[in-house]
DOVEX-481077 format. One line per field, with one value per residue: residue number from 0; residue in three letters; chain; x, y, z of N, C-alpha, C in turn. Coordinates in steps of 0.05 Angstrom, whole numbers, plus 5000, padded with zeros to 4 digits. Example, Ala and Ser with C-alpha at 12.3 -4.5 7.8 and 13.67 -1.06 7.14 Angstrom:
% DOVEX-481077
i	(0_1) .
aa	(Ala_Ser) .
ch	(A_A) .
n.x	(5264_5257) .
n.y	(4886_4955) .
n.z	(5156_5142) .
ca.x	(5246_5273) .
ca.y	(4910_4979) .
ca.z	(5156_5143) .
c.x	(5264_5258) .
c.y	(4934_5001) .
c.z	(5156_5157) .
***
This chain:
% DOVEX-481077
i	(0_1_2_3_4_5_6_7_8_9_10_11_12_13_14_15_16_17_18_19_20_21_22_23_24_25_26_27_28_29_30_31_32_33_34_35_36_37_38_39_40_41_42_43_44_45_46_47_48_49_50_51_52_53_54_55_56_57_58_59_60_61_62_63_64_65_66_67_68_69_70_71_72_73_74_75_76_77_78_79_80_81_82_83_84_85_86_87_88_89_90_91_92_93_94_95_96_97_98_99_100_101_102_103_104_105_106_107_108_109_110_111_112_113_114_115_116_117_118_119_120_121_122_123_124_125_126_127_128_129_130_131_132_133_134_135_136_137_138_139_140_141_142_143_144_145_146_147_148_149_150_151_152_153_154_155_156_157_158_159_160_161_162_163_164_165_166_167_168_169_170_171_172_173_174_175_176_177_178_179_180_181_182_183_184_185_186_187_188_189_190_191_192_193_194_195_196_197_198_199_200_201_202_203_204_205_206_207_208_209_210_211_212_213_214_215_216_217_218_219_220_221_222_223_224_225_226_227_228_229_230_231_232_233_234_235_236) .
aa	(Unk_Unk_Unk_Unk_Unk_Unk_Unk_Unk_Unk_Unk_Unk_Unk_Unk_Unk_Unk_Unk_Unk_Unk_Unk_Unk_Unk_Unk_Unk_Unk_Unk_Unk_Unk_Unk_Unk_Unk_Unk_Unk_Unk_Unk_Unk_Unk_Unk_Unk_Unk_Unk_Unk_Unk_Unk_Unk_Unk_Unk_Unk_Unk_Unk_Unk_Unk_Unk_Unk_Unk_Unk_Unk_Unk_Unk_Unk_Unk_Unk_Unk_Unk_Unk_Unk_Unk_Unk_Unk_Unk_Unk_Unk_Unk_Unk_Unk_Unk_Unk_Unk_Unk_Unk_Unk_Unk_Unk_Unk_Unk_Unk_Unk_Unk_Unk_Unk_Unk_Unk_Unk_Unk_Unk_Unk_Unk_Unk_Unk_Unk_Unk_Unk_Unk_Unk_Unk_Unk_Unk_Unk_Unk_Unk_Unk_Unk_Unk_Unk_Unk_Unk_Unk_Unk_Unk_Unk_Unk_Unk_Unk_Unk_Unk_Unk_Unk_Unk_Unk_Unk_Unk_Unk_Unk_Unk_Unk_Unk_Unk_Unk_Unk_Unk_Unk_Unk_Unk_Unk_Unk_Unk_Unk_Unk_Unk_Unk_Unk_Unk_Unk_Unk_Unk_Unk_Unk_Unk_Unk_Unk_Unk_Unk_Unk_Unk_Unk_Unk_Unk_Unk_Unk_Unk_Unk_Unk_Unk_Unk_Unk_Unk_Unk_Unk_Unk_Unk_Unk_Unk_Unk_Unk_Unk_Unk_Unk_Unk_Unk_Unk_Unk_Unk_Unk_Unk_Unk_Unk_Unk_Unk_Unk_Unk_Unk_Unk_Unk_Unk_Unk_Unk_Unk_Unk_Unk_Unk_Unk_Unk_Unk_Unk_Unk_Unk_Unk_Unk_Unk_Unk_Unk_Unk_Unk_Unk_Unk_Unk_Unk_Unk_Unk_Unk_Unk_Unk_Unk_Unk_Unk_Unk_Unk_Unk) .
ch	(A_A_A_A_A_A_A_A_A_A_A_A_A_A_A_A_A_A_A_A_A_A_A_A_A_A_A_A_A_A_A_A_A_A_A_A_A_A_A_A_A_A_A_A_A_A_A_A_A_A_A_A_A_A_A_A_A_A_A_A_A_A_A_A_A_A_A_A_A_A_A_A_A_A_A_A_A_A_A_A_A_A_A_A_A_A_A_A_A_A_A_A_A_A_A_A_A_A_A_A_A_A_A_A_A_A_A_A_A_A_A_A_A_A_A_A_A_A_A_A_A_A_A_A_A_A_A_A_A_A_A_A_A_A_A_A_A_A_A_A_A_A_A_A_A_A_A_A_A_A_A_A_A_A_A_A_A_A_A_A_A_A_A_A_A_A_A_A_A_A_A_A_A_A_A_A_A_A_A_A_A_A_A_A_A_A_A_A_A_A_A_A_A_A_A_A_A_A_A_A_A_A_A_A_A_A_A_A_A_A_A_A_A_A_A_A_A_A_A_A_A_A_A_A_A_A_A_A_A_A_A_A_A_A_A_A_A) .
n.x	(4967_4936_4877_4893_4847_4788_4749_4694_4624_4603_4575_4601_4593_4630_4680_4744_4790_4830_4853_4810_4747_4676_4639_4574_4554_4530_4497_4479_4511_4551_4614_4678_4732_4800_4830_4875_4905_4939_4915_4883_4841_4798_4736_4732_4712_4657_4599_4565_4580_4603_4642_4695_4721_4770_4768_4807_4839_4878_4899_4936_4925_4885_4832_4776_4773_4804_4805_4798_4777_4747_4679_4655_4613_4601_4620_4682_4737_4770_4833_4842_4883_4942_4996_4987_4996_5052_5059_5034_5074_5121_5114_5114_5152_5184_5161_5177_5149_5157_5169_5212_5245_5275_5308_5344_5370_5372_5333_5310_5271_5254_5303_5358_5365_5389_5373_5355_5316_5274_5286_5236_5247_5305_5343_5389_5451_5494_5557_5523_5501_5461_5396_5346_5284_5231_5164_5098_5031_4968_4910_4870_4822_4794_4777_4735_4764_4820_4878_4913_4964_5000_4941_4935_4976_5050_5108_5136_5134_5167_5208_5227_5241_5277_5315_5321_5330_5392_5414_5410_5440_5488_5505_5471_5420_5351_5281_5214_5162_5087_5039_4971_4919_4860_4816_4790_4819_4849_4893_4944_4969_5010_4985_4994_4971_4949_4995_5040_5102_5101_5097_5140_5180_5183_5186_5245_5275_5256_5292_5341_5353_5320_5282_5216_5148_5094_5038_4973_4921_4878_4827_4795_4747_4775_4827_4895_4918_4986_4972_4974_5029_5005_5016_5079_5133_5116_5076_5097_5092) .
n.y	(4798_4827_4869_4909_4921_4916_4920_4972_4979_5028_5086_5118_5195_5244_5259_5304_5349_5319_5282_5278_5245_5241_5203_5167_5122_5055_5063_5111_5156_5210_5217_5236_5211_5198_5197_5162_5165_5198_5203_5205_5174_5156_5122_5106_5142_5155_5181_5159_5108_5034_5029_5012_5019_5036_5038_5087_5087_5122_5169_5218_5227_5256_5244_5202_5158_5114_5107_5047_5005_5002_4965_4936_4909_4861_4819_4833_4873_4936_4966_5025_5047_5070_5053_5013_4968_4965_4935_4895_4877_4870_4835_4789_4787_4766_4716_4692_4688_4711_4693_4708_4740_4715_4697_4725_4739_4779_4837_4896_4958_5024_5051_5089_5124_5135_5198_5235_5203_5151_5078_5029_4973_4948_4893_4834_4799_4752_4767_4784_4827_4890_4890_4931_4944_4978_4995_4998_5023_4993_5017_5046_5017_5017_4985_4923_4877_4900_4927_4983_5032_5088_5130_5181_5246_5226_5252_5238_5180_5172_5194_5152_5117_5133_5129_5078_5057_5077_5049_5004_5003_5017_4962_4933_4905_4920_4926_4936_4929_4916_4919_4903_4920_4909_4857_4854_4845_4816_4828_4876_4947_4993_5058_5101_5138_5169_5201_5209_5211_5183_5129_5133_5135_5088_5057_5058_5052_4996_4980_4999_4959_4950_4901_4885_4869_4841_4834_4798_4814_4781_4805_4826_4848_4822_4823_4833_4793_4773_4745_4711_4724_4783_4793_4795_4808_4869_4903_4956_4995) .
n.z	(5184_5242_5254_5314_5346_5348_5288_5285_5239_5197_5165_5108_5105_5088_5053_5078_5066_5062_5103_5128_5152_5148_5190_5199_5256_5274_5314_5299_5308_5296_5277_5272_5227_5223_5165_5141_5079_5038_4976_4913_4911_4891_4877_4925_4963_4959_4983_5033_5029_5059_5112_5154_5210_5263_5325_5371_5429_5446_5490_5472_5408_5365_5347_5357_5326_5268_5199_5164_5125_5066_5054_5004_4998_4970_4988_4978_5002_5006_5021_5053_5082_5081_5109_5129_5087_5097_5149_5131_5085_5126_5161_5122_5108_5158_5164_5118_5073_5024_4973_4933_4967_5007_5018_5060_5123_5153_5173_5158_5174_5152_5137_5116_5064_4990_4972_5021_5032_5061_5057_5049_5071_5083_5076_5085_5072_5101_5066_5012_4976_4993_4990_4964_4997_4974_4984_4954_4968_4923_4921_4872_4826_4761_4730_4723_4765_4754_4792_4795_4793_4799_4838_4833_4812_4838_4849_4896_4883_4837_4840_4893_4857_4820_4859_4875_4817_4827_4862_4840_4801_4823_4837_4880_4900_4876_4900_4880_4913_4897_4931_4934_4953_4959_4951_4913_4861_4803_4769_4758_4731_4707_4718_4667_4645_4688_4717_4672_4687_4723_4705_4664_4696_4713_4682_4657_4713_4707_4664_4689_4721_4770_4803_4798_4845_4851_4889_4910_4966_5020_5054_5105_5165_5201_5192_5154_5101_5062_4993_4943_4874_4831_4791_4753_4718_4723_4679_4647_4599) .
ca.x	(4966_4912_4877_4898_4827_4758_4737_4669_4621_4597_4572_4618_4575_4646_4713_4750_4819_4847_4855_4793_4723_4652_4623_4558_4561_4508_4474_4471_4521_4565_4642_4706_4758_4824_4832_4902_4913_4937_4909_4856_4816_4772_4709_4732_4709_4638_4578_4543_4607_4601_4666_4702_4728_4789_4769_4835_4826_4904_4895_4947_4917_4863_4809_4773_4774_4822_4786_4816_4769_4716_4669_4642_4586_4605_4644_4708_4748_4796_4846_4854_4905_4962_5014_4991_5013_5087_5064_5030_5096_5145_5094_5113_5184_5193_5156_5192_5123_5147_5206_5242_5258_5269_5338_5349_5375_5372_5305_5312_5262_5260_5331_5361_5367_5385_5376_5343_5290_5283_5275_5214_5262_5336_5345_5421_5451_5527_5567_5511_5499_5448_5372_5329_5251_5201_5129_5069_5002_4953_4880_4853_4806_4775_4762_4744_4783_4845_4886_4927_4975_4980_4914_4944_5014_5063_5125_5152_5140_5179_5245_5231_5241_5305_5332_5315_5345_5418_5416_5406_5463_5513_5510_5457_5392_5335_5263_5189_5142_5062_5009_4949_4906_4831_4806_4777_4834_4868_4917_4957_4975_5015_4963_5007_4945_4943_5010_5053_5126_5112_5097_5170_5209_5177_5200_5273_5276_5260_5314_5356_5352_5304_5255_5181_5136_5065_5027_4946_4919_4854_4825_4768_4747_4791_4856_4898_4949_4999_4967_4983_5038_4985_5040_5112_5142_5095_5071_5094_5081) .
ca.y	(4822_4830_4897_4917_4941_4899_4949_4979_4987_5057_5101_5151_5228_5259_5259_5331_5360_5294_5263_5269_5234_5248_5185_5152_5094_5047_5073_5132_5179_5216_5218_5250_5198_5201_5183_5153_5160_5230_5202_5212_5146_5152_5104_5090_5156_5172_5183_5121_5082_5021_5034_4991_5033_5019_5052_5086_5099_5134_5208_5236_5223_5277_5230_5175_5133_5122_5094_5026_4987_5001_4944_4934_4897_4834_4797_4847_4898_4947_4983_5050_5062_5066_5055_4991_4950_4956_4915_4859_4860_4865_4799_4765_4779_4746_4691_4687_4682_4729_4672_4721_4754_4698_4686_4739_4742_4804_4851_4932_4979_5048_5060_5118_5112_5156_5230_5239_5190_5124_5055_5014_4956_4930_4858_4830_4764_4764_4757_4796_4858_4895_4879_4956_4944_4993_4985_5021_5005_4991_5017_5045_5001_5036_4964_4897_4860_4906_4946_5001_5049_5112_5141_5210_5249_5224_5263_5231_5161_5169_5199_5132_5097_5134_5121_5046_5054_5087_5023_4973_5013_5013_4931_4926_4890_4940_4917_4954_4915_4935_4897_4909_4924_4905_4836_4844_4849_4791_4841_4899_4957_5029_5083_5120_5160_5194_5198_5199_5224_5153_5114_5140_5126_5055_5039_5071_5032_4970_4981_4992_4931_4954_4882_4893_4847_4850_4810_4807_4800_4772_4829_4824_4865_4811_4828_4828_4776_4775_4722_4704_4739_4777_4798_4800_4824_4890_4917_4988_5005) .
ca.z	(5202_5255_5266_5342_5359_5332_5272_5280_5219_5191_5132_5098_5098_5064_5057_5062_5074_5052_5120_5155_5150_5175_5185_5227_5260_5266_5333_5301_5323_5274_5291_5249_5233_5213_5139_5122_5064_5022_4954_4903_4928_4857_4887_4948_4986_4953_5015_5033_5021_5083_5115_5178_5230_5283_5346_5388_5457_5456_5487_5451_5383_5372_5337_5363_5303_5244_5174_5156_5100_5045_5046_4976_5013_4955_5003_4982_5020_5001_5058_5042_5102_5058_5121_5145_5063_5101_5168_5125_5082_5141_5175_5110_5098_5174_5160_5097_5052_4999_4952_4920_4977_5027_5033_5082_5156_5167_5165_5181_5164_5150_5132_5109_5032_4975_4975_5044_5039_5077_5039_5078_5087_5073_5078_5091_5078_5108_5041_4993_4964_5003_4977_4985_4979_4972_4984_4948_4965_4912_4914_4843_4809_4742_4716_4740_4777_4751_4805_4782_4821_4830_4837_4826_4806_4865_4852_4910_4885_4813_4867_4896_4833_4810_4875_4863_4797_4823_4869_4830_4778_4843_4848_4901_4891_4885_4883_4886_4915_4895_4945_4924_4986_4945_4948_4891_4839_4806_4751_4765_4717_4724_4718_4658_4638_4713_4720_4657_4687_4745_4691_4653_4727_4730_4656_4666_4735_4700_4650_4703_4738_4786_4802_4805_4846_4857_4901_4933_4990_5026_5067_5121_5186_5222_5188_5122_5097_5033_4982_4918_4858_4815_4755_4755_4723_4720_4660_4645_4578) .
c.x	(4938_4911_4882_4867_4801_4745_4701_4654_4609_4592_4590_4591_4601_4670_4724_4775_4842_4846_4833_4760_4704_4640_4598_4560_4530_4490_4470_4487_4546_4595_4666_4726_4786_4828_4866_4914_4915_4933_4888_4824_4796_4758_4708_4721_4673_4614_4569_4562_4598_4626_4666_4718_4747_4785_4799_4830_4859_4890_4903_4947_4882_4832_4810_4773_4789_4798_4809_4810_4748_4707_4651_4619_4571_4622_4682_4709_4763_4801_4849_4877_4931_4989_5006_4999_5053_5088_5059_5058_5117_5130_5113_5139_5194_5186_5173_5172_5132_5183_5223_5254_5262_5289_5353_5357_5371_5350_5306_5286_5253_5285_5329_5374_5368_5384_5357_5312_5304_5264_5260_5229_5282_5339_5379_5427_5478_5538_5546_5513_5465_5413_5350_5304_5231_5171_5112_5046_4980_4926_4864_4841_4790_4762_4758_4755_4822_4857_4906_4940_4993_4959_4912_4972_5024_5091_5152_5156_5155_5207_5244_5241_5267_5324_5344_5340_5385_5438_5426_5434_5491_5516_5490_5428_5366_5310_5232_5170_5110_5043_4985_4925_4879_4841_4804_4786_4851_4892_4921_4972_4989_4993_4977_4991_4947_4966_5032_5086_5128_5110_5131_5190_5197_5192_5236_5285_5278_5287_5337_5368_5340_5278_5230_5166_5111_5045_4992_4950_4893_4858_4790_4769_4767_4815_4868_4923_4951_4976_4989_4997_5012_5002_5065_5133_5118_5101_5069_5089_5055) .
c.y	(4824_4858_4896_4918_4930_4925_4947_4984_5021_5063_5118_5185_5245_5255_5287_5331_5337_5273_5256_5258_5236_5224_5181_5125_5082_5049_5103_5160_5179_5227_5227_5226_5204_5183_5178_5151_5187_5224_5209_5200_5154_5125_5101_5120_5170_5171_5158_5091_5064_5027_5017_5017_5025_5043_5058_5107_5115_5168_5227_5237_5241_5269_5206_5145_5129_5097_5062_5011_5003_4973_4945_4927_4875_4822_4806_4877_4915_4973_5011_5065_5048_5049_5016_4969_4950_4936_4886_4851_4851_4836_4780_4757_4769_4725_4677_4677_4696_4708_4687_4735_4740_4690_4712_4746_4763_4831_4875_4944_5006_5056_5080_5104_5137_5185_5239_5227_5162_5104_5044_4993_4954_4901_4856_4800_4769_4751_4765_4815_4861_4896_4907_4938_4969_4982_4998_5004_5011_5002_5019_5017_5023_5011_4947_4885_4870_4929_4959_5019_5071_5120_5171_5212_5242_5223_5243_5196_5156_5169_5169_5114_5103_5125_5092_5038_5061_5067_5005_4977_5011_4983_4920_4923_4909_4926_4944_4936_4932_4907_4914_4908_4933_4875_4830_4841_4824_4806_4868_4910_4990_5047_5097_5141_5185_5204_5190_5194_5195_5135_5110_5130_5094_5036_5035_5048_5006_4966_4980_4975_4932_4925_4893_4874_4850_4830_4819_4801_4796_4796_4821_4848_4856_4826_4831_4814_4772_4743_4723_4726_4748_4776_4808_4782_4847_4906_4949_5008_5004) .
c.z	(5213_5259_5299_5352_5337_5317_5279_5250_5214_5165_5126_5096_5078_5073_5057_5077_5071_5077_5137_5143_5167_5165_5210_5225_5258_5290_5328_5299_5302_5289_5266_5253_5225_5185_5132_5103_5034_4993_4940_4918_4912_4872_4910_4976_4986_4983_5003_5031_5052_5091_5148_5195_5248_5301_5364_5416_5471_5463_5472_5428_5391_5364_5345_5350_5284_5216_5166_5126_5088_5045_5023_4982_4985_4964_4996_4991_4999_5029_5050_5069_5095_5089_5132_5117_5080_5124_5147_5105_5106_5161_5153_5106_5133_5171_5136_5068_5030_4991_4946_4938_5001_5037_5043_5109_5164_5150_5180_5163_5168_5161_5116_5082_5012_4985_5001_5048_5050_5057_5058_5085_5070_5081_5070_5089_5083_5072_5008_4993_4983_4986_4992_4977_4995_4965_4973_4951_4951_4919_4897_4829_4788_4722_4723_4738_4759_4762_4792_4802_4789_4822_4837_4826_4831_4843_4867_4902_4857_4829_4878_4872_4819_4837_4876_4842_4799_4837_4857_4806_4790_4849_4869_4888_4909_4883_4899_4883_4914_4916_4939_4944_4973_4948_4923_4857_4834_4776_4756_4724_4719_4704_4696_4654_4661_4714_4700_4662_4711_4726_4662_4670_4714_4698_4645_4688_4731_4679_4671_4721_4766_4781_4806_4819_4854_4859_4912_4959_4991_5050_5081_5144_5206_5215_5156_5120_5066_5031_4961_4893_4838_4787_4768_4732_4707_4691_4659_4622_4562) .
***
């Protein structure tokens, strides 16, 4: 996945109201961006952070900038714009880079799924059972080189996980893909500590025949593409 729009660099001054950011750039001049992403973001928001920038010259968007990367400023990134982990999967499941999920013809996403939420993709093969996948994207780090998800209670992502689980109980092949949107992580773990009641769905889910898969990526100012499985099947206990 290529960013649209050559990121600029910048300092963080603060993060507040969850979505928005006062940053300066590097001539100087201090601008509000749009922060993407309604989570805790434990390290990733403190002042002075280096941060990458995607300038948007759309009118009808009320900020000139949206926040895309933390640069660690050790040769790793992490994305904290939670929405863009579904382009670099939906890049990979055309290319067909992600194995387990490769024998597919047919790629929809954001379908209507479960109790009035939408699955990020369905995948179709004529003569199969319907294949949902859900995406979460990784950022927490509290150790090196080990990403963890969620980075606070998400309510809404345990409902994802029974939904998963009523799936995968009706004959249809459920799975919950985690990308891990840091460079700098080579093992994934669920957060139970932050989050004990997602860490209950995700163990339930797996009982239920809900798959888990959890992959990196390589992350620069250019762009971000799926790499390598880090664990699978994901450790929930």
């Amino acid at each position: 996945m290529r960013f649209q729009t050559p990121l600029v660099p910048a300092r963080l001054i603060r993060r507040y109201k969850r979505f928005l950011a006062d940053c300066r750039l590097e001539d100087g001049r201090e601008v509000t961006a749009h922060c993407p992403n309604p989570g805790a973001m434990p390290g990733l928001a403190e002042p002075g952070l280096r941060l990458w920038l995607e300038p948007n010259a759309d009118p009808r968007r009320k900020l000139d900038f949206g926040w895309r990367l933390v640069d660690h400023e050790n040769g790793h990134f992490t994305c904290v714009d939670t929405g863009l982990a579904n382009r670099v999967v939906g890049e990979a499941l055309r290319r067909k880079a992600i194995a387990p999920l490769a024998g597919h013809g047919t790629i929809r996403a954001e379908v209507a799924f479960g109790d009035r939420s939408r699955a990020d993709f369905r995948l179709q093969e004529p003569g199969l059972a319907a294949t949902w996948v859900e995406v979460k994207s990784v950022t927490l780090s509290r150790e090196p080189g080990l990403a963890e998800f969620p980075d606070c209670v998400t309510a809404r992502g345990a409902k994802h996980l029974g939904e998963l689980a009523r799936a995968a109980a009706g004959g249809e092949r459920a799975v919950l893909l985690y990308l891990v949107m840091r460079s700098d992580a080579a093992r994934f773990a669920i957060a139970n500590d932050i989050d004990p009641a997602y860490g209950a769905a995700a163990r339930a889910a797996a009982v239920a025949g809900v798959e888990t898969l959890v992959f990196g990526t390589s992350i620069s100012p250019a762009g971000i593409d799926l790499t390598a499985p880090l664990v699978s099947p994901v450790e929930t206990g």
